[in-house]
N, CA, C and O atoms as a GROMACS GRO file, in nm:
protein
  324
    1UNK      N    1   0.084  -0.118   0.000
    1UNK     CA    2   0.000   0.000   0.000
    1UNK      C    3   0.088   0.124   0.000
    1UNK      O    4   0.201   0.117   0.048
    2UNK      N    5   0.038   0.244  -0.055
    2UNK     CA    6   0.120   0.357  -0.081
    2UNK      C    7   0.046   0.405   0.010
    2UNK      O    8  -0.057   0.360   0.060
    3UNK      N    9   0.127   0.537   0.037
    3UNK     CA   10   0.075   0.618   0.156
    3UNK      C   11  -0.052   0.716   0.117
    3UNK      O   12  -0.102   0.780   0.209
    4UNK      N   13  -0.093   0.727   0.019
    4UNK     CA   14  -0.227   0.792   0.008
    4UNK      C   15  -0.349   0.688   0.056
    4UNK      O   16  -0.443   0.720   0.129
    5UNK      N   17  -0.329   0.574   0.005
    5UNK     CA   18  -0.439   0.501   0.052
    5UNK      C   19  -0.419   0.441   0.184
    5UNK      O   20  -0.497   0.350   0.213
    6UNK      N   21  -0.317   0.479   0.285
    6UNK     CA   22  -0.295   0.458   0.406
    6UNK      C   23  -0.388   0.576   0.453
    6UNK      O   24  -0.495   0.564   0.514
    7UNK      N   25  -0.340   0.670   0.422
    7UNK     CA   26  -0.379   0.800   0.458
    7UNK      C   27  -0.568   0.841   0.448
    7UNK      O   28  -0.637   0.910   0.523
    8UNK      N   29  -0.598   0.777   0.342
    8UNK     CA   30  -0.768   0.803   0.306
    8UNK      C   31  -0.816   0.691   0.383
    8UNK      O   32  -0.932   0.718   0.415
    9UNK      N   33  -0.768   0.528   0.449
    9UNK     CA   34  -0.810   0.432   0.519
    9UNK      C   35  -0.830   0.483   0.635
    9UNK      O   36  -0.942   0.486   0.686
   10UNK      N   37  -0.691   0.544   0.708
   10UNK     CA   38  -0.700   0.626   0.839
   10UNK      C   39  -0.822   0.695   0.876
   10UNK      O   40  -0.900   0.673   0.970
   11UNK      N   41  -0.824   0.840   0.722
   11UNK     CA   42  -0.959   0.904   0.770
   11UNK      C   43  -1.070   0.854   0.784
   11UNK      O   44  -1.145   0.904   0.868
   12UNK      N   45  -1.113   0.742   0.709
   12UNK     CA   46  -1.218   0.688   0.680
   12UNK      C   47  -1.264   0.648   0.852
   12UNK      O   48  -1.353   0.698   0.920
   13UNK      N   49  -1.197   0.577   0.874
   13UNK     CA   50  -1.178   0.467   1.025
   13UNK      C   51  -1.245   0.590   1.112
   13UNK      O   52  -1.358   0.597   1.161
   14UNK      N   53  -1.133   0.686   1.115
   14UNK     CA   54  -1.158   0.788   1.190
   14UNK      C   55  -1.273   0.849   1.217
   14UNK      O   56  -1.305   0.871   1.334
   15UNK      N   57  -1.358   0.887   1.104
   15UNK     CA   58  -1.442   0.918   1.080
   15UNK      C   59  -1.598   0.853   1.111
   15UNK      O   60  -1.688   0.932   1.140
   16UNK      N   61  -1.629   0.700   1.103
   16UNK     CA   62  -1.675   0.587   1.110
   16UNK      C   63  -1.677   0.615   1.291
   16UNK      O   64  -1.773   0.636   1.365
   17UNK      N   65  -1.551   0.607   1.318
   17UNK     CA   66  -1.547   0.607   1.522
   17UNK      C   67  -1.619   0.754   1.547
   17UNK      O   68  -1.711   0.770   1.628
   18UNK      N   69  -1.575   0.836   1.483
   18UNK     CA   70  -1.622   0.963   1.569
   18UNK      C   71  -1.802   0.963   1.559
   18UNK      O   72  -1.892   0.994   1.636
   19UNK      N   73  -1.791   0.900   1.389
   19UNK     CA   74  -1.967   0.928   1.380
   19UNK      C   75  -2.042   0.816   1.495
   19UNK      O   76  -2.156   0.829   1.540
   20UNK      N   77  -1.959   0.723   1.523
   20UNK     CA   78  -2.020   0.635   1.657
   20UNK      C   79  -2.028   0.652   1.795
   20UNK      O   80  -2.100   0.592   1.875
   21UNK      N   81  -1.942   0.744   1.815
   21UNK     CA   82  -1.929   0.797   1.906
   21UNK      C   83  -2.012   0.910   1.962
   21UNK      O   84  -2.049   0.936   2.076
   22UNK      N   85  -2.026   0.954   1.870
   22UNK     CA   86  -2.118   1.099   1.862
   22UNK      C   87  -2.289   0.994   1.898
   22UNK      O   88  -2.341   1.016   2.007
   23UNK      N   89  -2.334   0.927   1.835
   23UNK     CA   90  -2.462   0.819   1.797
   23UNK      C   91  -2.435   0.719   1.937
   23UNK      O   92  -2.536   0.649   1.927
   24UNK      N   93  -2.390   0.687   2.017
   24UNK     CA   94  -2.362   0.600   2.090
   24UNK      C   95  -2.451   0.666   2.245
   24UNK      O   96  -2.530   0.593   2.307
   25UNK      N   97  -2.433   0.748   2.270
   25UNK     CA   98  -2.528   0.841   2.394
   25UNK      C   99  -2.655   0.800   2.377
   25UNK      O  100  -2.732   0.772   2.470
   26UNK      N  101  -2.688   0.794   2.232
   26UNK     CA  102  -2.830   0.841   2.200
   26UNK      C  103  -2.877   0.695   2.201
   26UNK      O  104  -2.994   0.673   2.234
   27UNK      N  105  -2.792   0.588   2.164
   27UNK     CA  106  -2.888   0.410   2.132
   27UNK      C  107  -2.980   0.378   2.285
   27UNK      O  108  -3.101   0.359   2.269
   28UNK      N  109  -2.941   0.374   2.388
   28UNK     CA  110  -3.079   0.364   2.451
   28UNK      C  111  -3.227   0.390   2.394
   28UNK      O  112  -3.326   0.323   2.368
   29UNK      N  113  -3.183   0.535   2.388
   29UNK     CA  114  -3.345   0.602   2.343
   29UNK      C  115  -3.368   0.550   2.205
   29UNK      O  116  -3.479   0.576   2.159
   30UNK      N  117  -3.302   0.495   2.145
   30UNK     CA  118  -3.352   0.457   2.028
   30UNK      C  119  -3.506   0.399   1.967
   30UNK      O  120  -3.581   0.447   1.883
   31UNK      N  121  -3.513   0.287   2.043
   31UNK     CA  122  -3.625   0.246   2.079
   31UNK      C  123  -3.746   0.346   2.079
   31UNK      O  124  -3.840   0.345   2.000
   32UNK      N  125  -3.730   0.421   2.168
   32UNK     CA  126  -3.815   0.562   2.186
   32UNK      C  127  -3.849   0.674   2.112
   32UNK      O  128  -3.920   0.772   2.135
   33UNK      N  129  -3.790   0.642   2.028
   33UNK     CA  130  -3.760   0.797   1.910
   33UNK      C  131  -3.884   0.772   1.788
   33UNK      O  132  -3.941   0.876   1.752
   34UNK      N  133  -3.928   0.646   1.724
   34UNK     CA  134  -4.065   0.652   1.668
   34UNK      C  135  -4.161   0.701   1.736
   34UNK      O  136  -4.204   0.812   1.704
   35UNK      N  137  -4.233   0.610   1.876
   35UNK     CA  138  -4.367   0.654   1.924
   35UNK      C  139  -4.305   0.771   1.985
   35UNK      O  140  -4.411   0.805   2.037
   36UNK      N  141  -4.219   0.868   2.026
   36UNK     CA  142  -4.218   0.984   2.046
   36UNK      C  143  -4.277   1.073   1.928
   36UNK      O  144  -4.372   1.152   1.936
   37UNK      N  145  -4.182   1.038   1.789
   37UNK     CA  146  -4.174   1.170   1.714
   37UNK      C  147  -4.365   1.106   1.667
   37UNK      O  148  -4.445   1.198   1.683
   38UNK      N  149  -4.392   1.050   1.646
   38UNK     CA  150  -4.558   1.020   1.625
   38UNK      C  151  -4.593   1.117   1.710
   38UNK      O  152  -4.624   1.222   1.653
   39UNK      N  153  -4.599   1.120   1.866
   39UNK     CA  154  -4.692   1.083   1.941
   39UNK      C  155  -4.691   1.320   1.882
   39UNK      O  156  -4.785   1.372   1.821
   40UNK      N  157  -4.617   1.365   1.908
   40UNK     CA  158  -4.547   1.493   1.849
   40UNK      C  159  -4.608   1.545   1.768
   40UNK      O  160  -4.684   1.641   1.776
   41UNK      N  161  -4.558   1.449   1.635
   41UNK     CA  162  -4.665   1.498   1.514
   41UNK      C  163  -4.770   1.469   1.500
   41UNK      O  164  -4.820   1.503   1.393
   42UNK      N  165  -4.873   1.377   1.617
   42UNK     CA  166  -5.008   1.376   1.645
   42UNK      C  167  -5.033   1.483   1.691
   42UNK      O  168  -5.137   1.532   1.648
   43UNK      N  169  -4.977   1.544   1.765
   43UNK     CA  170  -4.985   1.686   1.861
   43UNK      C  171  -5.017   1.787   1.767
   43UNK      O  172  -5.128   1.840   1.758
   44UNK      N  173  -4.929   1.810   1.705
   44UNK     CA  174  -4.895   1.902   1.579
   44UNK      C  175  -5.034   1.909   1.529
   44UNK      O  176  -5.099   2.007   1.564
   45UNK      N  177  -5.093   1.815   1.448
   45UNK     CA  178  -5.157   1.807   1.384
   45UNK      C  179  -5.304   1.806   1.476
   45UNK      O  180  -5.394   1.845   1.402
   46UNK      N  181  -5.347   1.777   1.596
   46UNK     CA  182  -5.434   1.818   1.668
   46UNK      C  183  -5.429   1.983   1.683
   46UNK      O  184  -5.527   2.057   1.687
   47UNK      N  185  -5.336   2.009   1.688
   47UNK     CA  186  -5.315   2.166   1.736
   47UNK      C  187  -5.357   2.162   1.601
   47UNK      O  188  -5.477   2.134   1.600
   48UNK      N  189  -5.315   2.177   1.493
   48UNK     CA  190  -5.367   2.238   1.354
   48UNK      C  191  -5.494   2.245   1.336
   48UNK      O  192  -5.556   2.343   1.294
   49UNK      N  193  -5.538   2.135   1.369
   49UNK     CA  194  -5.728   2.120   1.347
   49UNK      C  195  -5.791   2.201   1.434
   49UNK      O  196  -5.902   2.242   1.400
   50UNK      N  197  -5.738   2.242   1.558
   50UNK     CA  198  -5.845   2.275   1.666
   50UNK      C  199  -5.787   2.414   1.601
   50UNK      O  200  -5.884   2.478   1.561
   51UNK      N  201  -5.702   2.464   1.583
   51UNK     CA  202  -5.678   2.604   1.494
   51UNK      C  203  -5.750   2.678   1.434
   51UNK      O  204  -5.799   2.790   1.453
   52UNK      N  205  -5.750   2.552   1.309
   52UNK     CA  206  -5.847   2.567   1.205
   52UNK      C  207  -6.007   2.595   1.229
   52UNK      O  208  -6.083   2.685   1.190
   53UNK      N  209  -6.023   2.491   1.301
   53UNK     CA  210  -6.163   2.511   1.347
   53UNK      C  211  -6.205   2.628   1.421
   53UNK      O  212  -6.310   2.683   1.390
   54UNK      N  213  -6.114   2.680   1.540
   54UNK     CA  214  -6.150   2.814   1.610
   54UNK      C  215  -6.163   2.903   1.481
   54UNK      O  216  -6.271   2.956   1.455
   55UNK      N  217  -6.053   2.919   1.400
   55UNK     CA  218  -6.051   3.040   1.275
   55UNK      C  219  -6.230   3.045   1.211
   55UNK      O  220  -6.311   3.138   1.211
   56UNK      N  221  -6.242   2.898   1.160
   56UNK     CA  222  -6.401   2.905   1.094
   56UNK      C  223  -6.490   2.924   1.184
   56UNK      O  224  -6.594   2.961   1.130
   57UNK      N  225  -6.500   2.912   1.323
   57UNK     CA  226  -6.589   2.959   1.368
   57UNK      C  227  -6.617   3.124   1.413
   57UNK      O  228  -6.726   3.180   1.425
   58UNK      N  229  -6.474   3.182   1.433
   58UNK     CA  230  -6.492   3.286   1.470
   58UNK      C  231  -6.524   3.339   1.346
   58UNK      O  232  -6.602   3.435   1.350
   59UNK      N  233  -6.466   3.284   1.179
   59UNK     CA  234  -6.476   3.384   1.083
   59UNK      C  235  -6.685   3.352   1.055
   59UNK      O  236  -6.761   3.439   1.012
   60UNK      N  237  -6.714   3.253   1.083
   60UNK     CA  238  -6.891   3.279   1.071
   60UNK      C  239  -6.930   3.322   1.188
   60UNK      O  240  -7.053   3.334   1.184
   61UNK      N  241  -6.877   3.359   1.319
   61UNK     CA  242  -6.969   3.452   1.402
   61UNK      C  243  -6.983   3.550   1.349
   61UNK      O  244  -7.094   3.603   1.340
   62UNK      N  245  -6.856   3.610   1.291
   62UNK     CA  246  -6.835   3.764   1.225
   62UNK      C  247  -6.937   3.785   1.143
   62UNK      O  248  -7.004   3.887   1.153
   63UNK      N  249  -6.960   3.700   1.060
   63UNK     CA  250  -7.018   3.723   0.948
   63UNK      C  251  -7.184   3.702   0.974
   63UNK      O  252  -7.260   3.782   0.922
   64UNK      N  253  -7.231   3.607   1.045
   64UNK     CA  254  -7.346   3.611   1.086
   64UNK      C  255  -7.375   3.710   1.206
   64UNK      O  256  -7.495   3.730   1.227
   65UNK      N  257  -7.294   3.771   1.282
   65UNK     CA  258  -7.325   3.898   1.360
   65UNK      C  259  -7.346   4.048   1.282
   65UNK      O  260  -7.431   4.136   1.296
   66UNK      N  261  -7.224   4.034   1.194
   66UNK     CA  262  -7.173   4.139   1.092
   66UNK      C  263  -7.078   4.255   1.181
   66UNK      O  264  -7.040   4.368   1.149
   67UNK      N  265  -7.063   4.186   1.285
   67UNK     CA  266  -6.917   4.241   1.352
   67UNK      C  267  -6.782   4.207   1.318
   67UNK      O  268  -6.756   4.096   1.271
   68UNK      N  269  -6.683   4.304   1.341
   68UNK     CA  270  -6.516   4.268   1.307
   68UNK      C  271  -6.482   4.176   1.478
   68UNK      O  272  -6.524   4.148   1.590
   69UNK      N  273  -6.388   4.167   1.394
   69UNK     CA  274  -6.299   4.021   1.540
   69UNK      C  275  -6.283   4.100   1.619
   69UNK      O  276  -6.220   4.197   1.576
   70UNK      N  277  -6.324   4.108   1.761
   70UNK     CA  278  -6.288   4.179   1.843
   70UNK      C  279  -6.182   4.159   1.951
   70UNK      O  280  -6.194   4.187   2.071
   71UNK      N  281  -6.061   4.097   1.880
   71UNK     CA  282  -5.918   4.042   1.889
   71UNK      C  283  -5.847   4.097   1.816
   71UNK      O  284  -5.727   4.109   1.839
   72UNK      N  285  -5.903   4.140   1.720
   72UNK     CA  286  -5.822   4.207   1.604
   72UNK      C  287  -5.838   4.340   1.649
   72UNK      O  288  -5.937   4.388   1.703
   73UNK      N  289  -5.674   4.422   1.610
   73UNK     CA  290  -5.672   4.525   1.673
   73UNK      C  291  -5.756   4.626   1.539
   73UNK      O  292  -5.764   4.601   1.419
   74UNK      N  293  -5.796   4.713   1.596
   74UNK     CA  294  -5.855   4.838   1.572
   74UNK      C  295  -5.776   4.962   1.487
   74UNK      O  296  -5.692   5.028   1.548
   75UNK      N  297  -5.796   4.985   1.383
   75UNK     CA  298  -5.759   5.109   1.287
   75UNK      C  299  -5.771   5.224   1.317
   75UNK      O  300  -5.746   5.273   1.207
   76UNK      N  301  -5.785   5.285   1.362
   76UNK     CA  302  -5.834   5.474   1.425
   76UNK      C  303  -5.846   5.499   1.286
   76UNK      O  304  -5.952   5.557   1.266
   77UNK      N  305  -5.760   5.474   1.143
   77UNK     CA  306  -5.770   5.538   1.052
   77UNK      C  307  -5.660   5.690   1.090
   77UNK      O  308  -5.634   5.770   1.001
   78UNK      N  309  -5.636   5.698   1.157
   78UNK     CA  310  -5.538   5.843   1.190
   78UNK      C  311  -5.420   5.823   1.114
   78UNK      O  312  -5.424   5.723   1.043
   79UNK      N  313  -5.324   5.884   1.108
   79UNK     CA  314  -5.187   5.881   1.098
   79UNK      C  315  -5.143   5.952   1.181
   79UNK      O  316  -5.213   6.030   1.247
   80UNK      N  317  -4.962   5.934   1.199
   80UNK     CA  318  -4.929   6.042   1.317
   80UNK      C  319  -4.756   6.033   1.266
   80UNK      O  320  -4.707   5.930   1.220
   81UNK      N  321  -4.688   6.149   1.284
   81UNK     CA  322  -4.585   6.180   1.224
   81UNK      C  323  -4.533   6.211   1.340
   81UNK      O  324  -4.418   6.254   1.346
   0.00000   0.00000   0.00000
């Protein structure tokens, strides 16, 4: 073997340990890391719906009252310099 491909084997190795090393803390939880990230992006996506749904209801109170959101801030229409 010539010393370049000594040299690119080395890094390789090297590289291989550190990326295991770095990943090695974390294998316990491994196991854990699907029904977490689910349980998460069930969350996510509950929060989105109940979102959604507050938005359509408040946008047909508005409209069947014929009032503005009274959350939404207020225009004076003024300007001021």
């Amino acid at each position: 073997m010539d010393q370049s491909n000594v040299s690119d084997m080395v890094k390789q190795v090297a590289g291989v340990a550190g990326g295991a090393a770095l990943i090695a803390p974390a294998a316990p939880l491994a196991p854990l890391a699907p029904p977490l990230l689910h349980g998460l992006a069930g969350i996510a996506v509950v929060g989105l719906g109940l979102f959604a749904a507050g938005s359509l209801v408040m946008k047909a109170a508005e409209v069947l009252t014929g009032r503005d959101n009274p959350a939404k801030k207020q225009d004076s229409g003024t300007t001021t310099i």
